[in-house]
N, C-alpha and C positions, 0 to 999 in steps of 0.2 A: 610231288609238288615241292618246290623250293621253298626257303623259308622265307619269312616278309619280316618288314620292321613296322613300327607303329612308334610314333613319339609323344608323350603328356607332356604338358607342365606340370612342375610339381610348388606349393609354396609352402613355406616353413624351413626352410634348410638354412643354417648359419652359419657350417665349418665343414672341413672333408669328412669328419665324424661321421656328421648327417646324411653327405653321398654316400658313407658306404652302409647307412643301415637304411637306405631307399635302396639302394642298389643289390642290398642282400635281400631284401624283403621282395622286392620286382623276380628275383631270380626262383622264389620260389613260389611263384605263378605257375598251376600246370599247363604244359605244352610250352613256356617260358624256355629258351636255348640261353640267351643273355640277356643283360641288363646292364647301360651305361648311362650316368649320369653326370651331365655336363653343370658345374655349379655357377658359371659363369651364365649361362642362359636357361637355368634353372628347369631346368628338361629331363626327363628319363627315355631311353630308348629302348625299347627291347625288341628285338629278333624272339620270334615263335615259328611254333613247328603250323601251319594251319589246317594239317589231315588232324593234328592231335585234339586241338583246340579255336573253337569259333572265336571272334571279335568280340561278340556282344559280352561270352561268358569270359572271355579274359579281360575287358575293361571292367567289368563288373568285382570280379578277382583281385585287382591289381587295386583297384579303387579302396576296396575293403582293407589289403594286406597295409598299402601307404599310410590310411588312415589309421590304423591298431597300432604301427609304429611313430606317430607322430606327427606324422604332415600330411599333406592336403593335397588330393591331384585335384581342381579344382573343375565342376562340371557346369553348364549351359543348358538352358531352358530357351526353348524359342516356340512362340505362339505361329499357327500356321493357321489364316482364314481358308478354310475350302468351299471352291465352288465345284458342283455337280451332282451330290448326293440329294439322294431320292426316296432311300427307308435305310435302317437300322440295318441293314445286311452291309451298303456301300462302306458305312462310318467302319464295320468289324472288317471288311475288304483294309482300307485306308492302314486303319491301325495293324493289321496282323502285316502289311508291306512295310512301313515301317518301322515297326519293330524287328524287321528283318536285316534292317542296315545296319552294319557295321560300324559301331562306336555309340550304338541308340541305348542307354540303357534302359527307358522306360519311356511308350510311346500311348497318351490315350486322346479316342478323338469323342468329342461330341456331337452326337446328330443334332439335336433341339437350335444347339449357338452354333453350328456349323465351323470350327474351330477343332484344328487337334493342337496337345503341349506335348512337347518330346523333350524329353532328358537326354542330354550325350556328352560325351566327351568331345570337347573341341579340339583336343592332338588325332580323333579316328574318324573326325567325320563334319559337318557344314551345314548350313543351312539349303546351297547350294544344290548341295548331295541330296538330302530331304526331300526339295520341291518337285528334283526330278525324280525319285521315287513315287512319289502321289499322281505327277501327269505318266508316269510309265504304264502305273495301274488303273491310267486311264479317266483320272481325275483332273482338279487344277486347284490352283492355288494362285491367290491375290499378290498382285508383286505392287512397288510403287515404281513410279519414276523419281527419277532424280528432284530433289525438294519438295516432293508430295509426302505428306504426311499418311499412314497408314489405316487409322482411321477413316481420312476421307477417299484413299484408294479402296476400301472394301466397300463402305457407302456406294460409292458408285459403283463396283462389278455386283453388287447385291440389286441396284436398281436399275443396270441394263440385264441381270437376270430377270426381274421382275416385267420388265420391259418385251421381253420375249416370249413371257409367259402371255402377258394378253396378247400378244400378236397373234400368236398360236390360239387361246380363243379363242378373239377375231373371227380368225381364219374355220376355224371348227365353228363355230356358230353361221358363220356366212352358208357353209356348205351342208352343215348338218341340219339346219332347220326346214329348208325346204324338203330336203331329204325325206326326212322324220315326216314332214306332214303329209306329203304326197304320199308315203307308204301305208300311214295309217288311214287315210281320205282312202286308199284303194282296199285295204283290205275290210274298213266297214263299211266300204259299196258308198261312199259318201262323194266320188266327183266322176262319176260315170264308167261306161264301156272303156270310152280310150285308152283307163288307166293299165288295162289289160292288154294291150298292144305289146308285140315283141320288142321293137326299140324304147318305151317305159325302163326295164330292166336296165339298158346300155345307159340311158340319164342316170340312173341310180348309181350306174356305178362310174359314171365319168362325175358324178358328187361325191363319193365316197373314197376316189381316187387322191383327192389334197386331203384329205382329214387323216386316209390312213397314211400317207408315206411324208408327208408335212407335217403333220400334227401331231403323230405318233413316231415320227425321225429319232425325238432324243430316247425313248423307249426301246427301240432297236439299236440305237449304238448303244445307249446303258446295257440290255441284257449281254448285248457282245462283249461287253469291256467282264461284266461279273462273269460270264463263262468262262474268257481268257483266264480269268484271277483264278479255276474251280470254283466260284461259288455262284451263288443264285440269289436276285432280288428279286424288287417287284418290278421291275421294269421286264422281267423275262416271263412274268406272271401276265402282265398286260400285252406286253407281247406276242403272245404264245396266244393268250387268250382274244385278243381282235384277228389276229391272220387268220386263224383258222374261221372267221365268220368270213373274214372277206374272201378265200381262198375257197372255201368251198362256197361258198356266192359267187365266184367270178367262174369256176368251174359249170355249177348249176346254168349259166348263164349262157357260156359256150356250147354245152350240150344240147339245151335247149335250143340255140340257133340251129344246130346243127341236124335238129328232128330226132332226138332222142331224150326221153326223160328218166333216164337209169338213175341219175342222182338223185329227184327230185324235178319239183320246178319252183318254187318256195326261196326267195333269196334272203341273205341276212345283212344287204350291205346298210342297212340305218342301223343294226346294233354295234357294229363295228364304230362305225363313225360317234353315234351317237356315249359308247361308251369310252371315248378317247376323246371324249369333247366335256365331259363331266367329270373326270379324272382328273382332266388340267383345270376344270372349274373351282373342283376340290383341293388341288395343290394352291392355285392362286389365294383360296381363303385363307387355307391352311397357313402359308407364308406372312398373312396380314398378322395371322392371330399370333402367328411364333413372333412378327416384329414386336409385339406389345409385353412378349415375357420378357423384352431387353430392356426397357423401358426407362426401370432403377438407371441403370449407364449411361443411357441417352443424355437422363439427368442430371448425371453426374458431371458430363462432360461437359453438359451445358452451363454449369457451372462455373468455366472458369473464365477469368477477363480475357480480353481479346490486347489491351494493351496495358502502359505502366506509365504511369509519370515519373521520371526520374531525375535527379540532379545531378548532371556529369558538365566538367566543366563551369561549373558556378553557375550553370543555366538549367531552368528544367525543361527536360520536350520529352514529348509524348513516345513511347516507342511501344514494337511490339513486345507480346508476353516474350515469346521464342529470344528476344536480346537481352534480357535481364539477367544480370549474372549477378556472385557473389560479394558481396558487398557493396552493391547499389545503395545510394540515397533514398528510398520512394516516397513520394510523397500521394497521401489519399484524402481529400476531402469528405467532409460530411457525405452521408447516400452511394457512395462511389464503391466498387470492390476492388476488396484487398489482394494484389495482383498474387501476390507468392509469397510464400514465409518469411518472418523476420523476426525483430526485436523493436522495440519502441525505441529509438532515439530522443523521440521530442514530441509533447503534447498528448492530451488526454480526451478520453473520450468511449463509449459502449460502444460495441460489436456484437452485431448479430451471429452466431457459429451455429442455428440453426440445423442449417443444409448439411455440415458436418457432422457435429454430435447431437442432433432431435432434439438437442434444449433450447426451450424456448424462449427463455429468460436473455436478455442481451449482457455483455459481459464489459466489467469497465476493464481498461486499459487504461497504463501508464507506463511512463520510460520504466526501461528494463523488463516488461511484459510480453511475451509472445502473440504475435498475432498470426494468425492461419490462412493461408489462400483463398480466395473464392469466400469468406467471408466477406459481411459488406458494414463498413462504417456509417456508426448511425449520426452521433452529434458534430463532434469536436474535429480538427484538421489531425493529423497524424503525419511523422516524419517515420518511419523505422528502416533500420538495413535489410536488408534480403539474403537472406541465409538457406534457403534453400529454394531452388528454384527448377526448374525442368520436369525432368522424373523424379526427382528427390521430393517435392512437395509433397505435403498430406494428402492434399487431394488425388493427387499423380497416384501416389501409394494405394490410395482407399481404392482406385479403379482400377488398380494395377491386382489386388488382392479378388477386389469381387469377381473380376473378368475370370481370374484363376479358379475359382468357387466355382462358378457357372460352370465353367468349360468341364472342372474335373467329373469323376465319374463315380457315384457313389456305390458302397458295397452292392446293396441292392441289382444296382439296373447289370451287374456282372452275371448274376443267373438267368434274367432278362436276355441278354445276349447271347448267352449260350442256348434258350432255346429260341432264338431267334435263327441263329444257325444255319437249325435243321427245320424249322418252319417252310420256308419255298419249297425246298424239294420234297416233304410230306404231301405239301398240300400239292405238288404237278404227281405226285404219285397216285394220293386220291383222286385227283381229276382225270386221271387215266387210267384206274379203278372202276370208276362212273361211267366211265365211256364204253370200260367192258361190255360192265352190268348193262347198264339200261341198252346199249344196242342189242344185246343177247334176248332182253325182257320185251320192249317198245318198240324198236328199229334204230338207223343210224342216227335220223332228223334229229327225236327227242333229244337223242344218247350226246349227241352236239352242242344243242343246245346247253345241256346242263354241264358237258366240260367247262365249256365256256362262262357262265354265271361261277361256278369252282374258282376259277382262275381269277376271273375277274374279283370275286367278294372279299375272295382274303385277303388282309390287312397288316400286312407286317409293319407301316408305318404307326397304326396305333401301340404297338406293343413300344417300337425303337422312342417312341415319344412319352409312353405316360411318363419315364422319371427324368428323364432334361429336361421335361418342360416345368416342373413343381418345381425343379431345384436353381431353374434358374428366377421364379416368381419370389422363392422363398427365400432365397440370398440378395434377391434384389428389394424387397419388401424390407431385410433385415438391414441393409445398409441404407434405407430412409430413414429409418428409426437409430440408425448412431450401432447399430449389433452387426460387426464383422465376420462372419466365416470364414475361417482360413482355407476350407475345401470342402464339398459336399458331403462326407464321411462324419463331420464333427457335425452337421447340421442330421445326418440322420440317427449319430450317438447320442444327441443330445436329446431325444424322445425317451431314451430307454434309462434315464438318471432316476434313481431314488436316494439320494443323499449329495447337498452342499457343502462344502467344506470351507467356509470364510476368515480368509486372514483378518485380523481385527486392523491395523496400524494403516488407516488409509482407504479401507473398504468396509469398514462399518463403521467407523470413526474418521474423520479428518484425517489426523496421522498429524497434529499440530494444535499444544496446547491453548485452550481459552479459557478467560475465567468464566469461572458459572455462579459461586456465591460469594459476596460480604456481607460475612456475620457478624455484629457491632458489638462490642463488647457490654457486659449488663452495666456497668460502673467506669463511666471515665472521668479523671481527673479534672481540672479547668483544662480546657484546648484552645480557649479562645473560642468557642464555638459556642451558635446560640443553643442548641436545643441536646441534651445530653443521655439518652438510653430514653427519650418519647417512644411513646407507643405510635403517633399521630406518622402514617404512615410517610405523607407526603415529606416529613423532616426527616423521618429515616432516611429514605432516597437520598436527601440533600444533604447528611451527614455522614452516606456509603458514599456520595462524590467525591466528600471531600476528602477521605480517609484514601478514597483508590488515586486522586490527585496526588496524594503526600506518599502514595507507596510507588505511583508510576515516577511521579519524579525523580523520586531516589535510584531506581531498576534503569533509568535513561546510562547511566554506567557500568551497568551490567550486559555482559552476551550469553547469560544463561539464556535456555527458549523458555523458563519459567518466567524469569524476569522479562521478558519480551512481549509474552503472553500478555500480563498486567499491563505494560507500554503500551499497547496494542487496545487494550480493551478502554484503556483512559480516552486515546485518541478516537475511536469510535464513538465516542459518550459523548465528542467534541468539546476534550477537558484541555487548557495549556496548561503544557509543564515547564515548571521551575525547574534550571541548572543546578544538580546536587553540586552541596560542597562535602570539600573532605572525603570523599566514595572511598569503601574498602569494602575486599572482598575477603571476607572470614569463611578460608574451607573448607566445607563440609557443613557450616552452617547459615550460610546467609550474606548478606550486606548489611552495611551502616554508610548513611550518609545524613547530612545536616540539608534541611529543605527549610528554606525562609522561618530559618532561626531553630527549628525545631529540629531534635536527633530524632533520626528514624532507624529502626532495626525491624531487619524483614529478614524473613528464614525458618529454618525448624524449632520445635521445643526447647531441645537443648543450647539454642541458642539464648532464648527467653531466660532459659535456668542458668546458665553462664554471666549472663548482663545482670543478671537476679530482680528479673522486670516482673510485676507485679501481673498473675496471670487473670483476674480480672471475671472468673468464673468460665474462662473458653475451652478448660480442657474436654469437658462433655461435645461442644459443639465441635470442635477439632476432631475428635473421635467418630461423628458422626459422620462429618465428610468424610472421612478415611473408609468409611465401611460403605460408602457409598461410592468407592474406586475414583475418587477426588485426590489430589497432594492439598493439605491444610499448612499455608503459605501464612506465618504468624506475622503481625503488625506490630509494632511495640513504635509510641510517641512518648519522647521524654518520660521513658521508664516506664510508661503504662502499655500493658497489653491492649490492645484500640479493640484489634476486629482483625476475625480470622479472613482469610482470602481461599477461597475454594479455585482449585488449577485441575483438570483433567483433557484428555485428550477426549471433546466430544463426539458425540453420537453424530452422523452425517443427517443429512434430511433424508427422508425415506428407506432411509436403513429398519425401520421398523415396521414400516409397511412394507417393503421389500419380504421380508421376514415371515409377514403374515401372509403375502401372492405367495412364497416356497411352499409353505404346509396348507394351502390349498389346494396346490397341484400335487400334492401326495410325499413332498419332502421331506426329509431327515436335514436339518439344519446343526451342525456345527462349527466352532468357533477355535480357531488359533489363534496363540499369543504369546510374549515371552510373560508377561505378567505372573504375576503370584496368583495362585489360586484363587483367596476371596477377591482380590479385583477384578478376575477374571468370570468369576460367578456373579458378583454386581453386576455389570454389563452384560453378560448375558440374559438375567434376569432383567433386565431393564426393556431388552429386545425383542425376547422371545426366542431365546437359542437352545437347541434340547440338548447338546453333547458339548462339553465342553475338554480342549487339551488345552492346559495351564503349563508356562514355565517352560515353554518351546523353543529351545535352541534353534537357528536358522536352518543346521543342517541335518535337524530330525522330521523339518515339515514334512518330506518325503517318505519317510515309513509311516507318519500318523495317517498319510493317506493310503500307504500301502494296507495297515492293519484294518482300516474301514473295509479296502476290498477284498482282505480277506474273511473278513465277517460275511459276506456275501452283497455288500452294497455298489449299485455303479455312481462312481465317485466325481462329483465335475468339484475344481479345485478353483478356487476365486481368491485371485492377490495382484498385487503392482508392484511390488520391489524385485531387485538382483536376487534375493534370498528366497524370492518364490519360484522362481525359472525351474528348480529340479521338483518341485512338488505339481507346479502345472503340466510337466511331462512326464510325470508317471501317473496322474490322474487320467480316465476315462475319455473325461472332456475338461481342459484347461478353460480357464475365462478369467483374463485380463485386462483389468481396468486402463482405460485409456489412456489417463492421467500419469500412468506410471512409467516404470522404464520400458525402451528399447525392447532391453531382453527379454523380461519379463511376456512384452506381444510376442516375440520371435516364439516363446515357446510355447505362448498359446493356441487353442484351437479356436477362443470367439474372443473377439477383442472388443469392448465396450466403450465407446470414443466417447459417452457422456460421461463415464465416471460415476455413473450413479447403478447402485446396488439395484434401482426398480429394474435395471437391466435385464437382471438374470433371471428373472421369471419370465420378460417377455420371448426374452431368446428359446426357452424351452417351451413355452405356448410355441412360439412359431416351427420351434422343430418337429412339436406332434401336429398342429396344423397342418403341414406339408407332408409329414408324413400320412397321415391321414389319408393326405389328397393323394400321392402318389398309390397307396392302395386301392383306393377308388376307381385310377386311370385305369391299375392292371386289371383288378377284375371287369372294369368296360371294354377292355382291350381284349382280353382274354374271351371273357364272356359273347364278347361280339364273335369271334371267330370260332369259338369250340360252337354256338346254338346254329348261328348263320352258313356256314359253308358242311353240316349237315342237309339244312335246307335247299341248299344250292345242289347238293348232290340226289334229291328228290326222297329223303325218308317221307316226306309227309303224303307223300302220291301212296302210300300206305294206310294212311290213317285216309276213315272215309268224311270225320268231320269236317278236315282242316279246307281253306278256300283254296280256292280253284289257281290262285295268281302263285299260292303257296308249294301246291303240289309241284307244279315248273316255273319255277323262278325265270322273270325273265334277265336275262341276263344286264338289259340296262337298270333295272329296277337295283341288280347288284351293284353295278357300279358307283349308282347313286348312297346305295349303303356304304359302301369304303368309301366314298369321297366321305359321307359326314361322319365316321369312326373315329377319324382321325382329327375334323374339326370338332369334334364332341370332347376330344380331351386335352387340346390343345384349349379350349373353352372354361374345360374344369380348371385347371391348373389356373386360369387367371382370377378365377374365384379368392383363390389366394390374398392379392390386393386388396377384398377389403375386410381380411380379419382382421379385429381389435384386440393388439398385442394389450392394453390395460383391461381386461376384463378377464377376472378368472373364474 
């Protein structure tokens, strides 16, 4: 075979340096012959041998070597809706043909969302290429038309599927009911002689004629399409198992005309019909119940505005979402929703983020405040730009993440699939086993029948469904509640945690200082003030106003965040402040500025001992805020030490009940921080933190988590900054507060868009909740077919206790079994919806 070429993009490259160590690194690709890199169109090309070496394992090769040298062949994910599958055999048909295309690196589908995601390289291979791989193997795949939106193109092939599905009932119920009554009225002697007539049989089976080659049509081209592939569903099961009722019925029937009873005389055309009439009954539930595991998305989507008011032109008009672009005007009244991301230009006013992050509380905005899409303004009018808009938005992002969760495919359901496999052909092996046996034991009739009820019982749909369907309730549950899942893996890792590991700066704390106390000096001077070290509380208070007045005003010249802090907490008290005169900043120790007449010095001790300001009895009280993980911010008014000012970075809300949901659910709580030891023991003692690492360099978070897991603990890592990115990716299970950066979510596995610590217990309730459930589905799944398709094979015509309908199943009684197997767990799973993540 000649050699081929194959082209990437590569990005990172800045000089011919860089083509020639792409170009040296591409070259030593095995089965690699050359490598040229054009810099101008940032391209690698390489000629390979193709007897030497596949596509898949040389894009996979080349991918790795580019990256270890420094740049990026950059790869493509594309979401593929599938229509036609039927059990858990089709989706491993789907995926093992895709994965087989050339430039695929990683292809997985899911039966439950009907969806597969493929990784590939864009210089080996298309989406193109993809789709017709899926219809090759006999599938299809949702396309749009030109300005249809994809969402509403799958909607619709999803409900002209469904559409055809009741026609086909319909149709099987029209032809099968009379069917079914007339056979049974004849065989319990319940509508006379006639029903014994030779032409009876030829009605029977000019009824059972649309049920079987109409109603069971997609069942026979499905099994054709999985034998073509080698492999076997349940379509080849249903298949397999009606022909042969109607086939030897149709035979019995002929014979019979023909004046001989060698077959029988005994026909089966109502179980044919009747079991390919309750199969699709069972699918059409089945389809209701899987629409409702989507549910979380629906909501999602329904979420967003349909238009935007905008100001282009000095006019405002209404447009759609789809024409808002970057730097729009928008303008949002009271009640109205907030079409797409921005920034506050103009006016003030609370926002409900609900729908987004589960908190409930509405949030005020003001210029320079961000506000969120699909959020809805509750008082005041709102001007802000639009800064992100399309698929860039939050919301865009959040569905854009769950959808990916849902689809992917967790560890679990991988051994699930393998013995799904060999499932069908076990079970037509045992079915024709059974047919030996009992013809050998009973005769043909029995021996028939019970192949048949074999074929029919078993259930490969319950098995392909117990874990897509929990994982798509449990990701969808978890993004009502503001808990992101990056992929179904972090959602089943996160059951097996026995130790938190929490950054302090941000996620147990604010991550921005506030004052907590003013402590009044025992002895002040005259200050002009009426009441002077009272006991009478109500003047305290109104002597700490006036004292944190005289210090915010002076700090109005500072951009320490201590001094801002104090600003900050005057303005909240709804204190005004006076314009300092004379402001200087003394460094390392403090400020001095003149407030309506009076010198003020604020700072540390040694600033106090320098001015040689009279300490007033505060060095005790100073000392106590310090061991209480406080900064003791001294006051000094014309020479007198006034009142110490307590500064820490406080405690968030719920950070201690937070604390207290971990070590219910069986955690190990510890705490990082760059802090000095005893501050770092204060606060954890305040919280309830049992491990403490004090004095944590940014770039050791990472081993502190490493040395947890090798003490033997599985470690989920909880932070929001740039500096926690390497500690949440060598953690177990990362979890990133929402609030924080970018990177920080990138490298998480559960993103927490409320920013609040009660997060992380609920996230871990919901991972052993679903995980729970999806154990449950398997042993229903399991359990249903190892007890039932014995019975179907007739062990119990052995035992003399068991009943009579037991010993020979009949075969529609089977059908009716696998049709509810699979809505039995399709059922559990929605159970899901209504655990309550706050209760541990």
């Amino acid at each position: 075979m000649s050699e081929q070429q194959l082209t990437f993009p590569v990005i990172g490259m800045t000089c011919a340096n860089c083509v020639a160590a792409v170009e040296r690194n591409s070259k030593k690709v095995e089965g690699v012959t050359n490598a040229v890199v054009n810099f101008a169109s940032e391209k690698v090309t390489v000629t390979y041998d193709p007897e030497a070496v596949g596509v898949k394992e040389l894009t996979a090769d080349l991918i790795n070597r580019v990256k270890k040298a420094g740049y990026q062949i950059p790869t493509a994910t594309v979401e593929l809706p599938l229509v036609g599958m039927t059990c858990a055999n089709c989706a491993n048909t789907i995926e093992r043909t895709l994965n087989k295309v050339e430039g695929v690196i990683e292809a997985t589908v899911n039966f439950a969302s009907e969806r597969a995601s493929v990784s590939y390289a864009p210089g080996a291979t298309n989406r193109d290429q993809l789709v017709a791989a899926v219809r090759k193997a006999g599938y299809d795949v949702v396309v749009t038309e030109a300005g249809e939106e994809l969402e509403d193109a799958e909607a619709a092939a999803r409900e002209a599927e469904i559409r055809h599905q009741w026609t086909r009932l319909t149709v099987g119920l029209i032809f099968s009911a009379p069917l079914i009554i007339l056979t049974m009225g004849r065989d319990f002697g319940l509508i006379g002689e006639w029903a014994h007539a030779p032409w009876v049989n030829w009605l029977f089976l000019a009824l059972a004629t649309p049920v079987q080659f109409y109603v069971g049509w997609d069942y026979y081209t499905g099994a054709y399409k999985a034998l073509r592939n080698g492999s076997a569903n349940m379509d080849v099961l249903v298949a397999m198992g009606t022909t042969v009722a109607y086939v030897y019925s149709a035979i019995v029937l002929v014979a019979t005309t023909l004046g001989t009873t060698a077959f029988g005389t005994f026909v089966y055309f109502e179980t044919a019909a009747a079991i390919l009439t309750l199969i699709v009954l069972g699918k059409l539930l089945e389809v209701r119940a899987k629409g409702r595991t989507s549910e979380a998305i629906k909501k999602l989507m329904g979420l967003q505005a349909k238009t935007a008011r905008v100001v282009r032109d000095g006019q405002e008009r209404d447009i759609p979402i789809a024409e808002v672009v970057q730097g729009d005007v928008v303008i949002v009244r009271p009640g109205e929703k907030i079409p797409v991301d921005g920034i506050v230009a103009e006016g003030h006013s609370t926002v409900d983020e609900s729908m987004i992050t589960g908190e409930s509380m509405p949030v005020e905005k003001k210029t320079g405040d961000e506000v969120i899409g699909a959020t809805i303004n509750k008082q005041g009018l709102l001007k802000f730009e639009a800064t992100k808009v399309g698929r860039e938005t939050a919301l865009s992002q959040i569905i854009r993440l769950v959808e990916q969760a849902q689809g992917s495919k967790a560890p679990i359901q991988r051994l699930v699939d393998q013995i799904s496999a060999y499932f069908v052909p076990a079970v037509i092996v045992l079915a024709l086993l059974t047919l030996g046996v009992w013809w050998a034991a009973d005769g043909f009739v029995p021996a028939l029948v019970r192949l048949t009820a074999v074929l029919v019982i078993a259930c490969p749909c319950a098995m392909g469904l117990a874990t897509p369907t929990s994982i798509m309730v449990g990701v969808g549950k978890g993004a009502e509640n503001g808990i992101l899942f990056k992929n179904s893996a972090a959602l089943e890792q996160a059951h097996k945690l026995n130790a938190i590991v929490l950054d302090k700066t941000g996620t147990i704390t604010k991550g921005e200082p506030a004052v907590t106390d003013v402590v009044v000096g025992e002895m002040i001077e005259d200050l002009g003030l009426k009441i002077k070290g009272s006991s009478d509380q109500s003047s305290i208070f109104n002597l700490q106003s006036q004292l944190l007045y005289l210090a915010a005003s002076a700090e109005r010249g500072s951009e320490h965040p201590l001094g801002e802090a104090i600003v900050r907490s005057a303005q909240e008290k709804g204190l005004t402040l006076s314009e300092p005169v004379g402001f200087e900043g003394i460094a390392g120790h403090g400020i001095a500025a003149d407030i309506d007449g009076r010198h003020i010095l604020i700072g540390n001790l040694r600033l106090m001992k320098r001015e040689n300001v009279t300490l007033n009895g505060l060095v005790p009280k100073a000392e106590q805020l310090q061991n209480q993980a406080k900064t003791a911010m001294w006051l000094a008014v014309d020479g007198q030490a006034s009142a110490i000012i307590g500064v820490a970075d406080v405690i968030k809300e719920g950070s201690k009940e937070a604390i207290s949901a971990m070590h219910k659910l069986g955690l190990t709580v510890a705490m990082m921080t760059g802090d000095n030891q005893a501050t770092a023991e204060a606060i954890a003692a305040e919280v309830g933190i049992d491990r403490v690492f004090a004095e944590v360099l940014p770039g050791d978070k990472a081993s502190n988590v490493a040395q947890m897991q090798e003490e033997g603990y599985k470690v989920a890592m909880v932070g929001d900054g740039i500096n926690d990115a390497p500690a949440l990716a060598q953690a177990d299970v990362g979890i990133a507060i929402g609030t924080g950066t970018d990177v920080a979510m990138e490298a998480a596995d559960v993103t927490l868009m409320r920013g609040d610590l009660r997060s992380v217990p609920q996230a871990i309730k919901l991972s052993k909740a679903t995980m729970r459930n999806i154990k449950e589905n398997l042993v229903w799944a399991f359990g249903y077919n190892t007890v039932l398709i014995p019975v179907a094979a007739g062990v119990l015509a052995l035992v003399s206790w068991a009943p009579e309908f037991l010993k020979q199943l009949n075969p529609i009684l089977a059908a009716g079994a696998m049709a509810v197997s699979s809505i039995s767990v399709v059922s559990n799973s929605l159970r899901l919806r209504r655990v309550k993540l706050d209760r541990y």
